[in-house]
SEVEX-332459 format. One line per 10 residues: number of its first residue (from 0); for each residue x, y, z of N, C-alpha, C, O, CB. Coordinates in steps of 0.1 Angstrom, whole numbers, plus 5000, padded with zeros to 4 digits. Atoms other than C-alpha are relative to their C-alpha. Glycine has a CB too. Layout:
residues N
NUM	X Y Z X Y Z X Y Z X Y Z X Y Z | ... $
***
This chain:
residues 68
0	4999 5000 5014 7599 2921 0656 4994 5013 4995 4983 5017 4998 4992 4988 4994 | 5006 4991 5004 7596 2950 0638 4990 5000 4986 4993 4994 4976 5011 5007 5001 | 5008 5003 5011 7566 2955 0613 5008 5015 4989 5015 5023 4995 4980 5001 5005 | 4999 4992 5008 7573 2979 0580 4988 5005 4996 4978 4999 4996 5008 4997 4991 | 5010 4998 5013 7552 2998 0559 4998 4998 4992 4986 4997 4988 4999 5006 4996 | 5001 5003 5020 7561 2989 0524 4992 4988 5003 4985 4984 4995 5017 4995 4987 | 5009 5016 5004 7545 2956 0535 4986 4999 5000 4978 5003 5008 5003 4988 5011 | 5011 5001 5003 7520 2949 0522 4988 4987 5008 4992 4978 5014 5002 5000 4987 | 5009 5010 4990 7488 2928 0538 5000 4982 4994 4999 4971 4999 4981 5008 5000 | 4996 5018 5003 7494 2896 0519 5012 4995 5005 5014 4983 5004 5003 4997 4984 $
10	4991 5011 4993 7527 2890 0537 4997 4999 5011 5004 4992 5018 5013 5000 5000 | 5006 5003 4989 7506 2897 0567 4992 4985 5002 4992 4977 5011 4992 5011 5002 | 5008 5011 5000 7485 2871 0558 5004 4988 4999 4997 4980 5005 4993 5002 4992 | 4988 5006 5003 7513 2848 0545 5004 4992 5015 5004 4980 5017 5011 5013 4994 | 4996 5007 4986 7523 2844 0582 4997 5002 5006 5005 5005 5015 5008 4999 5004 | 5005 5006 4997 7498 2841 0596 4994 4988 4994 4990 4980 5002 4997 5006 5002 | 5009 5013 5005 7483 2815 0572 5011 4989 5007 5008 4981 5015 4997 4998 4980 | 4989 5007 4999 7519 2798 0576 5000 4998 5019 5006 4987 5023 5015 5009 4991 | 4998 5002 4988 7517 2801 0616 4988 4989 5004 4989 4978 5010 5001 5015 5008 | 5015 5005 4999 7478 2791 0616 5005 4982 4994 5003 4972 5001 4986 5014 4985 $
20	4996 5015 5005 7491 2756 0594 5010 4994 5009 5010 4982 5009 5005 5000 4986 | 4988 5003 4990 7522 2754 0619 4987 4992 5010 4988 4980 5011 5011 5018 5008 | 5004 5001 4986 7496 2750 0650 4987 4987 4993 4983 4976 4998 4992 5019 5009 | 5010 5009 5012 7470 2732 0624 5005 4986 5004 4999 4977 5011 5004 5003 4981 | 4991 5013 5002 7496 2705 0620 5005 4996 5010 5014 4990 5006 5010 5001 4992 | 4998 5000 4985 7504 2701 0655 4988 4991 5007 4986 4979 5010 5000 5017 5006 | 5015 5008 4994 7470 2695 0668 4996 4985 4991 4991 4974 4995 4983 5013 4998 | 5002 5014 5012 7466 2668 0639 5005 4990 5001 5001 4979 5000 5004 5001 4987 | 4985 5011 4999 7497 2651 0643 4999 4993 5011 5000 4980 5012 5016 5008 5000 | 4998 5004 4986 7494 2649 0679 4986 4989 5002 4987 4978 5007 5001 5016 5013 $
30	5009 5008 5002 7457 2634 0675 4997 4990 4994 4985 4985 4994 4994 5003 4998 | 4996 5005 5011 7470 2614 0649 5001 4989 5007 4993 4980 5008 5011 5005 4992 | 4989 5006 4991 7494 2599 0669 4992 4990 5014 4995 4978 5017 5011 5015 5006 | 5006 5005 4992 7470 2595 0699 4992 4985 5000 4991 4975 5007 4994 5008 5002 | 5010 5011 5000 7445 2576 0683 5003 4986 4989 4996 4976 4986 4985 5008 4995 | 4999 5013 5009 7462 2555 0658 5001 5003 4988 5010 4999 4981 4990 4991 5001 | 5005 4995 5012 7447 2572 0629 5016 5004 4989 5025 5013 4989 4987 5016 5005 | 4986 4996 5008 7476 2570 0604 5000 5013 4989 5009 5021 4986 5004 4987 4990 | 5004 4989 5014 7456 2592 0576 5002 5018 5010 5007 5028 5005 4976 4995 4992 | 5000 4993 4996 7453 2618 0603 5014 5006 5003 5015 5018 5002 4993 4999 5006 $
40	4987 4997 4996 7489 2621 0614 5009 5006 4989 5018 5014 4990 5006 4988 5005 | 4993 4999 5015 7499 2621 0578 4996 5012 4997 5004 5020 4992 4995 4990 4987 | 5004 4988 5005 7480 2647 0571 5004 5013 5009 5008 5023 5004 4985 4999 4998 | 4995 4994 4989 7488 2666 0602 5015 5004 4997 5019 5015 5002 4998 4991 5011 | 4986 4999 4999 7526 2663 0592 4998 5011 4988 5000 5023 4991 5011 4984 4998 | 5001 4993 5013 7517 2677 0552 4999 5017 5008 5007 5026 5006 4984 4993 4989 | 5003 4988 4996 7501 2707 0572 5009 5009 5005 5010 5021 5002 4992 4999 5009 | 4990 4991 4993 7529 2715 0594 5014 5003 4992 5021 5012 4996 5004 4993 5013 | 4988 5000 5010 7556 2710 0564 5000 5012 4995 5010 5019 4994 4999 4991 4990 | 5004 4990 5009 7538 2736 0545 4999 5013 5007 5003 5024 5003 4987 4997 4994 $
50	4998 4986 4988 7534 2760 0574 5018 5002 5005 5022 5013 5008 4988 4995 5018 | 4985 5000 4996 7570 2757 0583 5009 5005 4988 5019 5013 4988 5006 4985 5004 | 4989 4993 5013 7584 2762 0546 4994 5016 5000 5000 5025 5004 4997 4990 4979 | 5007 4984 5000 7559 2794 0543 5008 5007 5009 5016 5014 5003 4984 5001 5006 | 4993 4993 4992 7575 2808 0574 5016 5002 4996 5021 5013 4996 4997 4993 5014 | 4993 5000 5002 7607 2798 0565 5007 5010 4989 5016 5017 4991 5000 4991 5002 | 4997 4993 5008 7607 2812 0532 4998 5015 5001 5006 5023 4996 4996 4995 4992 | 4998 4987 4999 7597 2844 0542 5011 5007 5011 5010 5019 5013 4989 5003 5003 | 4990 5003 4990 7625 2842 0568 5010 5004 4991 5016 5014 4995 5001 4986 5007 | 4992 5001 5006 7648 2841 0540 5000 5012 4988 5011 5017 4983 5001 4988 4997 $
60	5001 4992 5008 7629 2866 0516 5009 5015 5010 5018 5022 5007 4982 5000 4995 | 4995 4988 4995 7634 2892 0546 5018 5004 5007 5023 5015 5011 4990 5003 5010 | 4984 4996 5000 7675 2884 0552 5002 5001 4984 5010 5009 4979 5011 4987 5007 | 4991 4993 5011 7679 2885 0518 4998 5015 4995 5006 5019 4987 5000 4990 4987 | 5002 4987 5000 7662 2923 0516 5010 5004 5003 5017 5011 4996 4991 5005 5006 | 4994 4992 4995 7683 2931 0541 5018 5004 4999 5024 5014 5004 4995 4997 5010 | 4987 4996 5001 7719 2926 0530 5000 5001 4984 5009 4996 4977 5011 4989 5006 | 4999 4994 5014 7711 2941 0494 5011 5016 5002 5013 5023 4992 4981 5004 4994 $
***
């Protein structure tokens, strides 16, 4: 993947926060799941939703840059 210059450190941060909630929500879900704990799984899922749209949407900010 290539990095740019113009970018600036908030979409660095962006995705990572969004990868960091991806793996967040993973470990949650899966401990969730293990132990029963419904509130944890639930919450675990919210995490990984949110980390997944984040990623996604910036997924979509940088194709749509690129066929301007």
């Amino acid at each position: 993947m290539t990095a740019y210059a113009s970018e600036k450190p908030v979409l660095l941060l962006k995705k990572l926060g969004g990868l960091l909630l991806v793996i967040i929500g993973c470990i949650l879900t899966a401990t969730g799941v293990e132990y029963g704990a419904m509130a944890l799984t639930a919450g675990g899922i919210v995490l990984l939703s949110i980390g997944l749209g984040l990623l996604v949407l910036k997924i979509i900010r940088r194709n749509h840059d690129m066929h301007r």
